[in-house]
N, C-alpha and C positions, 0 to 999 in steps of 0.2 A: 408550748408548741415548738418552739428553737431547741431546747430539749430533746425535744423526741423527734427533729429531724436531724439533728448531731449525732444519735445514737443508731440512726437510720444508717446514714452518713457512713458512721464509723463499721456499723455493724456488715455492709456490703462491702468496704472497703478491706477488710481483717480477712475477710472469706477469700483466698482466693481463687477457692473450684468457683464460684457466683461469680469473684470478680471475671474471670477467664470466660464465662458464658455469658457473660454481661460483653466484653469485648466482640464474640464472635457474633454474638447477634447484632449488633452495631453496624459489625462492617458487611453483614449479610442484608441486612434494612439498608445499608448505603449502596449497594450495590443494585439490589433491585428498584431501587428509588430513582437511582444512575440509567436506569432501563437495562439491563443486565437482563440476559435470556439465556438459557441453557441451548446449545449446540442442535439438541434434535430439534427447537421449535424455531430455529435461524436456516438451517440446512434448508432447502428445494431436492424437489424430484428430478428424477434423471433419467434416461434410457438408455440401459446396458449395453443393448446395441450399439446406439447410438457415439455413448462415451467411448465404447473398443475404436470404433473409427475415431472419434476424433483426437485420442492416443495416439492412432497413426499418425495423424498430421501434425499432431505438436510436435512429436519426433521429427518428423520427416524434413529432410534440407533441402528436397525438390520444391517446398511449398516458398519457396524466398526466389524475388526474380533470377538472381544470380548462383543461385543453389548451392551456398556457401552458409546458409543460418537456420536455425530450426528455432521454435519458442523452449525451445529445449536448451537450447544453447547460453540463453541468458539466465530463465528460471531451471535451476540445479538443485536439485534433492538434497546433495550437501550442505546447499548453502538455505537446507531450509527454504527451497523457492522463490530466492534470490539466487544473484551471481557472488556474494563477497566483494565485490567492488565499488569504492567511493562514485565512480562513473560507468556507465555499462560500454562494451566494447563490442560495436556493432559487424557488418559486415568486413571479411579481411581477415577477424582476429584467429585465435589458434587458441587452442588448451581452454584452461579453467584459474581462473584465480590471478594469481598473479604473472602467470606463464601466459595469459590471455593479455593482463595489463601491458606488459613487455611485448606482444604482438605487434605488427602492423597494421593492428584493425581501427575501422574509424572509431573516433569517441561519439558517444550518445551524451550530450552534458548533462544527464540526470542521474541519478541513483536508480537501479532494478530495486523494484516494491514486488515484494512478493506475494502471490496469489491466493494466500487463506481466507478463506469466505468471500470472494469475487463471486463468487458463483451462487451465495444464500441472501436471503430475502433480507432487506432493508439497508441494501448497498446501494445509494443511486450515484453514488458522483467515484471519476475514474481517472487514474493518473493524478501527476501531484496539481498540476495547475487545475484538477478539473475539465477539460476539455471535453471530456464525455459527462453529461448530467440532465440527469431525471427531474424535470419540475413539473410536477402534476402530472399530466399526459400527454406532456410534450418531452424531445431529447433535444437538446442542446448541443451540436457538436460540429466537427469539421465537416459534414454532409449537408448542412444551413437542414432547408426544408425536406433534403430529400433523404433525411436518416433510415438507413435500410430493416430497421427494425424499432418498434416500441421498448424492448428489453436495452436497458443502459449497457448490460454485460455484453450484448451480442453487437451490440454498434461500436463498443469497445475492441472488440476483439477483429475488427476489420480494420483497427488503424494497423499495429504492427506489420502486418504484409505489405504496405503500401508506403511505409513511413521511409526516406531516404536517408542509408546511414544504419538504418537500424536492420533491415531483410532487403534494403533494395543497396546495391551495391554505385556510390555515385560518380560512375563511370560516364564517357563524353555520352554513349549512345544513350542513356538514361537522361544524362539534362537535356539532348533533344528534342526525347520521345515524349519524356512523363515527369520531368520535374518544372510543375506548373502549377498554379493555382486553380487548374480548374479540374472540376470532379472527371469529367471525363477521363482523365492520366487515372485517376485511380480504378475506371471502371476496366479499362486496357489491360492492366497488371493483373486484377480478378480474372480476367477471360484469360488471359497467359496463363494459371493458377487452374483454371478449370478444366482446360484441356488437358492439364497433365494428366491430372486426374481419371479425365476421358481415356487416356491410351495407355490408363491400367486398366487393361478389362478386369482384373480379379478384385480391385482394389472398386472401382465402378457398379460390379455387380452389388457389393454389398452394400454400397451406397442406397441403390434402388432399391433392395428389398428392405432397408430398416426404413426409406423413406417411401418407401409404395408408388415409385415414380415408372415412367417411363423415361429410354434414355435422353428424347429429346427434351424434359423435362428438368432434366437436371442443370442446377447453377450454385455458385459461389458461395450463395448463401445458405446451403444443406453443407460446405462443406464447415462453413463460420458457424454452423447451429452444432456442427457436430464434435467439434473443441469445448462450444458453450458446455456441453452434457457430459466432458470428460474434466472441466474444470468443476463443475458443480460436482462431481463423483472425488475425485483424485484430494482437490484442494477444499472439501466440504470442512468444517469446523469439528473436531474431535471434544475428547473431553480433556478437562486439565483438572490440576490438581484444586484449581480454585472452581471451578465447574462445580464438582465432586465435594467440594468446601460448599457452596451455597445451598446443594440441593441437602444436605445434610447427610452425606457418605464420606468424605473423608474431614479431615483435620486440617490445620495450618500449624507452624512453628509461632512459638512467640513474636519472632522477627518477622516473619510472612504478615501474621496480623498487625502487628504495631507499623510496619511499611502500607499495610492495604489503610488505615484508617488515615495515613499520612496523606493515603494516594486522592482520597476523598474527602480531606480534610484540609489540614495545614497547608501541602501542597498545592492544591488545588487542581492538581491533573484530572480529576474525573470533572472539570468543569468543560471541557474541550474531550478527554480521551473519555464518555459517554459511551450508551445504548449498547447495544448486542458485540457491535465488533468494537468497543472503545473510541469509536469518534464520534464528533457531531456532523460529520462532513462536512463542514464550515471553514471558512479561509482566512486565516489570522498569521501575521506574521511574526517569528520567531528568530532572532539577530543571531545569525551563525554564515562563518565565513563560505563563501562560493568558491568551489572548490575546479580546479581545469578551468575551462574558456567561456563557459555559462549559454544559458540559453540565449540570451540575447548578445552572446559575445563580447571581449574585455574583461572575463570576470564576473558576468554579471549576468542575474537571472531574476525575470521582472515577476515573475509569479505567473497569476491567475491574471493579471493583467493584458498577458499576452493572448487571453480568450475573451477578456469584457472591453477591455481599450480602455476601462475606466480608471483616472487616477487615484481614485480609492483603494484598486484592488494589486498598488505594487505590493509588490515583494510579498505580497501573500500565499500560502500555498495549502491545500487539502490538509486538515487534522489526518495524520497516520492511521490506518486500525493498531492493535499492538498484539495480538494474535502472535506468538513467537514470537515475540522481539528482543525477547535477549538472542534466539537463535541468527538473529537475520542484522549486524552490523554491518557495514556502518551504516552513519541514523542521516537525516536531514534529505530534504532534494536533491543536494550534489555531494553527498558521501563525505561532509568536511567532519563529521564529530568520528571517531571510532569505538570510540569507549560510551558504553551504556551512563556510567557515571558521568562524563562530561555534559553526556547530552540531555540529562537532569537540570546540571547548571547552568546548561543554554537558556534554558527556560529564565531564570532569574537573576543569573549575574552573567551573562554572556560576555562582557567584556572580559571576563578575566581568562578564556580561552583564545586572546589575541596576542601574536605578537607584533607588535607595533613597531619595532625596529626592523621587519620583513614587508610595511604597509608603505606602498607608494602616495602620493595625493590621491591619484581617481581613485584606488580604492578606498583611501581614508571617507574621499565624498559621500562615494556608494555606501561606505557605513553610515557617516552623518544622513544620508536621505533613509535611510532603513529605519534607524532612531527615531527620527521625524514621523514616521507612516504608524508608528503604534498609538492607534486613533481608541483605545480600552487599555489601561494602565493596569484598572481592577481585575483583568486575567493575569497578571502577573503573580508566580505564586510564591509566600513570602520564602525567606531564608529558611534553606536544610542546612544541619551542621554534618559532618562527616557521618557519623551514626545513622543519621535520619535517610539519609543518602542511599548509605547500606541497605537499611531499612525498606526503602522502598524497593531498591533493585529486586530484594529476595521476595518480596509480593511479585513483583513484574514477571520473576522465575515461575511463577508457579500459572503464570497464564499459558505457560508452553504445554503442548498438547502429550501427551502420557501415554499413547500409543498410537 
C-alpha cells in the first residue's frame, strides 16, 4: 500500500500538465470556499435615469455648502476612484494629486477608499472606522435612530455633504450655524442642498419625472437615492483576470497562481481579505505608522473606537475590499504604506517599516499601545521571503478589472 501511494505520489508529481491543473483547481476550490462570487451575482440593479442624474450631482461643486468640492474631486478616474493621496484634501484644495497635496486645502486625516462595489450586494459596513453599518435590519450610524434610510449605501452617502473639512468649508459662519452635534446642522445643510436644486428648473424637472414626484414633493433624499444609482452603475464590479480564471475562461501565469494559493494559504490574507469584495468587514488591527495629524489628533487615530467607545475596538479599522488595489495606493487609513509590497509586510513584520530614529516618545507609546491591542496573534500571517512577496502582488494584479 506505501507502494502504490509512492507511485501515486510520484506519478502526479512527474506530470506537469496534472500537476498545473491540480494547482488551479486548488486555488479555484479556495477561492470559492473564501465565498468568492463572480461580479454579475455581487452587482445590484439601477435606474438609468436615475444614475444620469445622480452623475450630475457627483460632478457637481454646487452640491458642497461652500461650492468649492464635488464627490468627484476626491474619487478621480485616474486614481482608479481614489485621489492618490496618503490623506484626502478636503475643502480649499486645487488640482489633483500632489498639486492638490501642496494646496491650501484642509486635510481629511484619512486616506480616500475607493468606490468599487459600494454599490453591490453584500457590502454592509462603510468608511474605514465603520461608522456606517448594516447589523440585521438595523443601521448603525451618526443619525443614532433617525438613519434616513435602511440601505448602508444611501445613509453613507449623506455623510460626505455634511461632514466639515471634507464639502463643508470650516469657515466662522459654519461653526456658528452647523458645526454641532446635533442632527438638526445636518438637516440645514440638506435643505441648502435642496433648494439648489430647486432653482434649476431643468436640472428639477428631471428629477420629478424619473422620481414621479410633484414639485412639492421633492427632498434631499431623491437627490442621495440618485448618486446611490449612479454608483451602483459607474462603480459596479467588472470582470478581472481572476474572475475569468475562476469561472473557467481565462488562465493565470505561474506566478499569479503560486501568489493566489500564498494569498489563501501560507499568507493567510484570505482569512480577513474574504467573500465577494475580499473582506470580512470585520475590525482588526494592523501596526502601521499614522501618517499627518490623525483622527484623533497628535498622530493618532483610535479606529473603530471612535464609533463603539469600547476599549476593545482601538486602533481597529474595517478589512479593505481589494477590488483594484494595486491600482488605488497608497494602502492603510492614513495613506502611511505606498508601496503594495510594504503593505504585505505590514501585515507580519511591521516593525521593520519603522524609523525609530524619526519616533518621539508619544509616538513610541502610541506604538507600544497598538502592539498591546492585538487581542488574535493566530491572524498573523507567517513569513513571506522576497519571492513569495512577488508572488502574491502578481495574483493581487490580476484582481484589477480588464475593462
Amino acid at each position: 500500500m506505501r507502494f502504490a501511494t509512492s507511485f501515486l505520489f510520484v506519478s502526479i508529481f512527474m506530470n506537469f500538465p496534472v500537476f498545473g491543473d491540480w494547482k488551479e483547481e486548488l486555488l479555484k476550490s479556495a477561492a470559492q470556499k473564501s465565498g468568492y462570487l463572480s461580479p454579475s451575482l455581487v452587482n445590484r440593479k439601477f435606474d438609468k435615469g436615475k444614475a444620469a442624474l445622480g452623475e450630475i450631482i457627483f460632478e457637481s461643486k454646487v452640491m458642497s455648502l461652500n461650492s468649492n468640492m464635488s464627490c468627484s474631486t476626491c474619487h478621480i478616474d485616474k486614481f482608479s476612484s481614489a485621489d492618490g493621496l496618503p490623506n484626502a484634501v478636503g475643502t480649499g484644495g486645487r488640482g489633483t494629486g500632489m498639486e492638490r497635496l501642496n494646496s491650501p486645502g484642509l486635510i481629511i486625516p484619512r486616506n480616500t477608499l475607493p468606490l468599487w462595489g459600494r454599490g453591490g450586494k453584500f457590502f454592509p459596513v462603510f468608511f474605514w472606522d465603520g461608522k456606517v453599518e448594516q447589523k440585521g435590519t438595523s443601521i448603525i450610524s451618526q443619525f443614532g435612530w433617525a438613519a434616513p434610510s435602511s440601505d448602508p449605501l444611501v445613509v453613507s452617502i449623506h455623510l460626505p455633504f455634511v461632514e466639515v473639512r471634507e464639502m463643508v468649508d470650516d469657515t466662522a459662519h459654519v461653526k456658528d450655524e452647523f458645526k454641532n452635534e446635533n442632527i438638526g446642522s445636518a438637516i440645514k445643510v440638506q435643505k441648502i442642498l435642496a433648494d439648489r436644486v430647486r432653482r434649476n428648473p431643468g436640472l428639477l424637472k428631471r428629477f420629478l419625472i424619473s422620481y414621479q414626484l410633484d414639485e412639492k414633493e421633492f427632498r434631499f433624499s431623491h437627490i442621495i437615492d440618485s448618486v446611490a444609482h449612479h454608483i451602483k452603475n459607474k462603480f459596479r464590479l467588472r470582470e478581472s483576470k481572476f474572475s475569468r480564471f475562476v469561472k473557467g475562461k481565462g488562465t493565470l501565469s505561474r506566478n499569479e497562481k503560486e501568489g493566489g494559493l500564498l494569498f489563501y494559504g501560507k499568507g493567510k490574507c484570505g482569512t480577513c481579505h474574504q467573500g465577494p469584495h475580499f473582506s470580512d468587514f470585520k475590525y482588526h488591527t494592523i501596526i502601521t505608522r499614522d501618517l499627518g495629524f490623525g483622527k484623533n489628533g497628535f498622530g493618532v487615530d483610535y479606529g473603530h473606537f471612535n464609533v463603539t467607545f469600547d476599549p476593545d475596538d482601538l486602533y481597529k479599522f474595517r478589512t479593505p475590499p481589494l477590488h483594484n488595489v494595486f491600482d488605488t495606493p497608497p494602502y492603510f487609513h492614513s495613506g502611511s504604506v505606498a508601496k503594495l509590497r510594504d503593505a504585505i509586510v505590514a501585515h507580519y513584520d511591521p516593525l521593520s517599516l519603522y524609523d525609530w530614529k524619526k519616533m518621539d516618545p508619544i509616538r513610541r507609546r502610541e506604538l507600544y499601545r497598538k502592539l498591546a491591542s492585538v487581542k488574535n496573534p493566530d491572524l498573523i500571517p507567517n513569513y513571506l521571503d522576497k519571492k513569495e512577496i512577488q508572488n502574491v502582488i502578481e495574483f493581487l494584479k490580476t484582481l484589477s478589472f480588464v475593462n
